[in-house]
N, C-alpha and C positions, 0 to 999 in steps of 0.2 A: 490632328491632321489625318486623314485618311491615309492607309496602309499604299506606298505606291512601290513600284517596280523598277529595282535598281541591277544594272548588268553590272560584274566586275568581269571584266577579262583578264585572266593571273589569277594561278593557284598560289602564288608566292606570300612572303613574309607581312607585303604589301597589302597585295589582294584579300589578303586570309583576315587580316588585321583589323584592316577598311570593312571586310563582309560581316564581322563580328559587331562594332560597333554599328554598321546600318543594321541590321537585326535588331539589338539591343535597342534602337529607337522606333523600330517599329515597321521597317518597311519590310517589303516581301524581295530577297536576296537571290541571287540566279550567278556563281561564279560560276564562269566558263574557263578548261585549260585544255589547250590544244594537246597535251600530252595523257599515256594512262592513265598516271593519278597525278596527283599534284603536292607542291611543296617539294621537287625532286633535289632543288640546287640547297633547298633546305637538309633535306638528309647527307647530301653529299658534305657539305659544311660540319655536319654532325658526325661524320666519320674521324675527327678529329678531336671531338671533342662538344662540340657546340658552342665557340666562344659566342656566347648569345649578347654581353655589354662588357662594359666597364666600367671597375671603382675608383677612375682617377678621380682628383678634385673636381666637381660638377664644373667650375670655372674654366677647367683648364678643357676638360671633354668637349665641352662647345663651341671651341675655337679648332676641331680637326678637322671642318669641311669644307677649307681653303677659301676660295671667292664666295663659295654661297654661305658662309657662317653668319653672316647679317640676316638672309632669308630663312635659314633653320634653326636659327637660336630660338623664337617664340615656337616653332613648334616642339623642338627635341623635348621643350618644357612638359609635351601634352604626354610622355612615354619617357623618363628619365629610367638611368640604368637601378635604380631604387623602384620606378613604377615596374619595371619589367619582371625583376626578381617578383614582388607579391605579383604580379599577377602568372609567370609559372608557378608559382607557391598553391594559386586557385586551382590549377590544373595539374596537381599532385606531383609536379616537378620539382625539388627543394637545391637549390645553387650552394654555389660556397667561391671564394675570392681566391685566385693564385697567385702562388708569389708572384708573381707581373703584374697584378692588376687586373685579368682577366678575372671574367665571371662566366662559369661553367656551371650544367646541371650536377649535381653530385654523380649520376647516372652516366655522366659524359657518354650519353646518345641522343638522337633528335628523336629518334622514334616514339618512348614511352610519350615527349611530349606533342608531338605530331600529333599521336593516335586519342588521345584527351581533345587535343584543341578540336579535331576535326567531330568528335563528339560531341564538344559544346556547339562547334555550329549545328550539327542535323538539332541538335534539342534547341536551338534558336529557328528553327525553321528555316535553314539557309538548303540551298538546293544546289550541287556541284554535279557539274556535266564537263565530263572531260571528254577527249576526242573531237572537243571542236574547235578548229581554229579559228581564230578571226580572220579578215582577208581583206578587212576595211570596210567604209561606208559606203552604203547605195541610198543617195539624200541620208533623210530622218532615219535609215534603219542600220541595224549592224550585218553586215554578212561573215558566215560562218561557212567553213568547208568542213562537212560532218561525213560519217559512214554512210549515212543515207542520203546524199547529197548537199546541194547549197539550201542553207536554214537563213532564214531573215528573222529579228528580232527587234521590237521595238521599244525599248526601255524609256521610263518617263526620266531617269538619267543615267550615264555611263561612266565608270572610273575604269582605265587605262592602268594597267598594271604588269607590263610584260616582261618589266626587265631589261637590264642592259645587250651587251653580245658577246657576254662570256659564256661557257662554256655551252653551244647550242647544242648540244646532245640532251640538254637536260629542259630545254625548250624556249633558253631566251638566245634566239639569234637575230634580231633585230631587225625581223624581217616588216615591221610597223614602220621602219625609219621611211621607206616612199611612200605610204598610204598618207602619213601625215603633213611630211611635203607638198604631195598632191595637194593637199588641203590649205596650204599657205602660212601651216605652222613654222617657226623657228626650230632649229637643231642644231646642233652644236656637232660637228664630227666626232664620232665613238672612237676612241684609241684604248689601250688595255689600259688597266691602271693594277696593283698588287702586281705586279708581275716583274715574270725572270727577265735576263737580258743576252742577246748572243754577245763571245767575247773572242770570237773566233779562233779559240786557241789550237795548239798546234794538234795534229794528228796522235803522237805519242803521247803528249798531256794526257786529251781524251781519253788515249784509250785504258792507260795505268789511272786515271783520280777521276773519272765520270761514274757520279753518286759518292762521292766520300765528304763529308763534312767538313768543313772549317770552323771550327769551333773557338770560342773565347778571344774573339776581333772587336775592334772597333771601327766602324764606318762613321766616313764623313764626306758630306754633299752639303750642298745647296740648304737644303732639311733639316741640316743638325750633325749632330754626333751622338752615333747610337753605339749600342756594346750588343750582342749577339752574336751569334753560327748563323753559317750559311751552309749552301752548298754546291758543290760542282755538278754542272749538268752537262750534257754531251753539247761542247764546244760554248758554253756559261757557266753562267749563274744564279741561281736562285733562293729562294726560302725566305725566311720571316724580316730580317737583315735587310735583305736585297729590299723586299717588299715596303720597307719602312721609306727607302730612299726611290721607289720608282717613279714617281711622277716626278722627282727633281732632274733627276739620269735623263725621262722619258720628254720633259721640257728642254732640258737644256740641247740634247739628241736635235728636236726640234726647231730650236732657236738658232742653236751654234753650227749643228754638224758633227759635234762632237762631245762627249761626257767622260769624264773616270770618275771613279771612286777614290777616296784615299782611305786606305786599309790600317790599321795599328797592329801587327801584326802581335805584340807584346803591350796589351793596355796597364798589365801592373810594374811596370818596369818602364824609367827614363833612356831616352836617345842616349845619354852622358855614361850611366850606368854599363847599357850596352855596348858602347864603342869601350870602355873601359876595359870589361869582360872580351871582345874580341880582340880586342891589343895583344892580350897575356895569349892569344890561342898560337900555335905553330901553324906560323906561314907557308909551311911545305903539303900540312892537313889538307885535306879534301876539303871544299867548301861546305859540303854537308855536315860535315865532323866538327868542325868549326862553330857553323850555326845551332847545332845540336848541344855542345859542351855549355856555350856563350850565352845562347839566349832562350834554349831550351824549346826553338821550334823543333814541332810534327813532320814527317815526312811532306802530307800534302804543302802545308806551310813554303816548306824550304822548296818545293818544285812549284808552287805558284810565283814565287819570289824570284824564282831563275826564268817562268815563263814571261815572266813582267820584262825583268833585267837579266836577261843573256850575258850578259859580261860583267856579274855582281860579282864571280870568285877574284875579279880584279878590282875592286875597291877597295879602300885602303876602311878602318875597322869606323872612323867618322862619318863615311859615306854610308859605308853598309847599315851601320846603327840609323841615319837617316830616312834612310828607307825601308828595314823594317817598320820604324814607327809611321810612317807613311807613305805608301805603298801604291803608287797611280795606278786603278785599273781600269783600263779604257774598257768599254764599253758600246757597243757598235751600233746596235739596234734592241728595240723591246722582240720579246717574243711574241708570234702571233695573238692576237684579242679572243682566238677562241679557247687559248692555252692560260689566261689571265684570271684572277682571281674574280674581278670586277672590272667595271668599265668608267669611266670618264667620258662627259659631254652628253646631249641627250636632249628633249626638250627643254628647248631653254626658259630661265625661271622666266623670265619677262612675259612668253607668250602666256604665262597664268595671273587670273586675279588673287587677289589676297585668300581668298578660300579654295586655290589651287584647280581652278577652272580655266579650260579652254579662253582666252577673251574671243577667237572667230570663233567657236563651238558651241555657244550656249548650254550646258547642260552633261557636258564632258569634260572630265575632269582627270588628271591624272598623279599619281604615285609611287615613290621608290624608285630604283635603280635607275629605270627611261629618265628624270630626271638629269638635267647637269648639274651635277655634285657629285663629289666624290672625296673618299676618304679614308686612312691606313686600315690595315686589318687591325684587328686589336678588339672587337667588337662593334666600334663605333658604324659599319654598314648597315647590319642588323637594326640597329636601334635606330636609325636613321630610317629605313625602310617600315618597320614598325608605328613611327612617328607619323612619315608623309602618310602612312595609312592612313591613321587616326583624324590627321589634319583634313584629306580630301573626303572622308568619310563627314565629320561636321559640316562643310563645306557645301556637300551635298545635300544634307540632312535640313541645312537652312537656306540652300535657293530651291527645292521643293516645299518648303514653307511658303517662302517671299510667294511662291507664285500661286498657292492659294487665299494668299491675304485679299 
């Protein structure tokens, strides 16, 4: 097949993925990022560490992207968290497993592997031009808002890689969502997903336990029951915990009106146990003193407990062991989409054919995040974004085929 001319638009996990493999087969690569450099929400992710996959049981991995696990289970196949590790392993990156499951560079930075990958593209002949943004289509051509003005481009195809509307500092602010409407694409409305939630607590809470951790809880939603820390944020909640139940919280917010959480405030220790131990404490104690002796809560603990239940120092020692072990915390609203981890909804899968093209677009195609899917932190984003690359990347590779047959 002769060498033809593919735009990505997306410096991201997506775009970068996708531009690697079309190189790889041969065509001539052109990614475009509206920001300085690219890969930024990549590095920002790597300031934690770089959960880049996961070593859960492959079985169980493919079932975390809720509605669309029927549509990403053939591909997640094309980029498993096994293909992932060898291939940073190619690009001098070597991982190791944490105790959760998580799969991190041993380096726990994005950079060393950033600054490789973006070397293996220029030695695949890929061409990155940042500073342009897209701004939508003029007919057949892409337009771009550059330093030097509006640039037209006319690629023989396009892959769409821009990202959901999380944190647009970093350059995905969903500003594609009415270009493609215009066009009579399907979208699914972007809501946050990973993310904190307000809880509107009171002024004094805030202002003694915003930033303090909650450590060694159990949560339970809609989602499960999970065991991790969290953390108090000025007037919520957030962290990894929180994040594990937020599309449950952030549906049901949606469906109902209304969400809590139920806390365990003591996951190694029985209701019976507890009520047992606060029986024996003196009723004249402080409530704090009490719950301190008894059940061996933390300061933050015993003041989110009072912020729930105001009049828990009058519960008799059944109740209160009750409620320790589960603990309603309402929950009011998600925090803004631009404070979220990731995003939820997006083009919806339907408007793509099986090779992740436009069906009104002919010859455009799209991947990662802009998708509607979505799914916990824990690596599973990554490898997802990774994936649809791979997937639209074939995709493309074989309707610039078909069309010189």
């Amino acid at each position: 097949m002769a060498r033809r001319n593919v735009a990505v638009i997306g410096g991201g996990p997506a775009g970068l993925m996708a531009a690697e493999h079309l190189a790889g087969q041969g065509h001539a690569v052109t990614v475009y990022d509206a920001m300085p450099t690219v890969g930024r929400k990549f590095m920002l992710a790597g300031k934690s560490g770089l959960n880049i996959s996961h070593a859960e049981d492959y079985a169980r991995f493919v079932t975390r992207y809720g509605a669309a696990n029927d549509r990403l289970r053939p591909v997640l196949d094309l980029m498993t968290p096994d293909a992932i590790r060898s291939w940073a392993a190619g690009l001098g990156t070597e991982t190791f497993v944490g105790s959760s499951g998580r799969i991190f560079p041993v380096a726990m930075k994005a950079s060393p592997l950033l600054r490789a990958w973006l070397k293996r593209l220029e030695d695949l002949g890929v061409t990155i031009l940042t500073r342009h943004r897209w701004t939508g289509f003029d007919g057949n051509a892409l337009r771009f808002e550059t330093s030097e003005g509006i640039k037209h481009v006319t690629p023989d195809a396009t892959l769409l890689a821009l990202g959901g509307a999380s944190w647009p500092k970093l350059g995905s602010d969903a500003a594609w969502v009415p270009w493609l409407e215009a066009e009579g694409i399907a979208i699914t409305p972007l809501r946050p997903a990973n993310c904190g939630f307000d809880c509107d607590f009171s002024e004094n809470f805030n202002s003694r336990f915003s930033g303090q951790p909650v450590k060694s809880v159990k949560a339970t939603s809609a989602a499960g029951t999970t065991q991790g820390e969290f953390v108090i944020s000025r007037g919520g909640i957030e962290g990894s915990l929180i994040y594990a139940h937020s599309a449950a919280l952030r549906d049901a917010l949606d469906r109902d009106g209304h969400a809590a959480l139920s806390l365990d405030l003591t996951p190694g220790r029985t209701a019976e146990r507890l009520a047992t131990d606060l029986a024996r404490q003196d009723r004249k104690a402080s409530l704090s003193t009490r719950l301190k002796k008894a059940a061996n809560l933390d300061g933050v603990k015993i003041a989110l407990l009072r912020e729930v239940i105001p009049e828990a120092s009058h519960l008799d020692a059944s109740a209160l062991a009750n409620l320790i072990k589960a603990l309603p915390l309402a929950v009011h609203r998600p925090r803004p989409i631009a404070e979220a981890i990731s995003t939820a909804g997006g083009v919806c899968l339907d408007a793509l054919d099986a090779q992740f093209m436009l069906t009104s677009r002919p010859g455009t195609f799209v991947a990662g995040e802009m998708l509607d899917w979505e799914a916990p932190t824990g690596g599973y984003l990554l490898t997802a974004c990774f994936a649809t690359g791979i997937a639209a990347a074939n995709g493309i590779d074989r309707w610039l085929a078909a069309g010189e047959a």
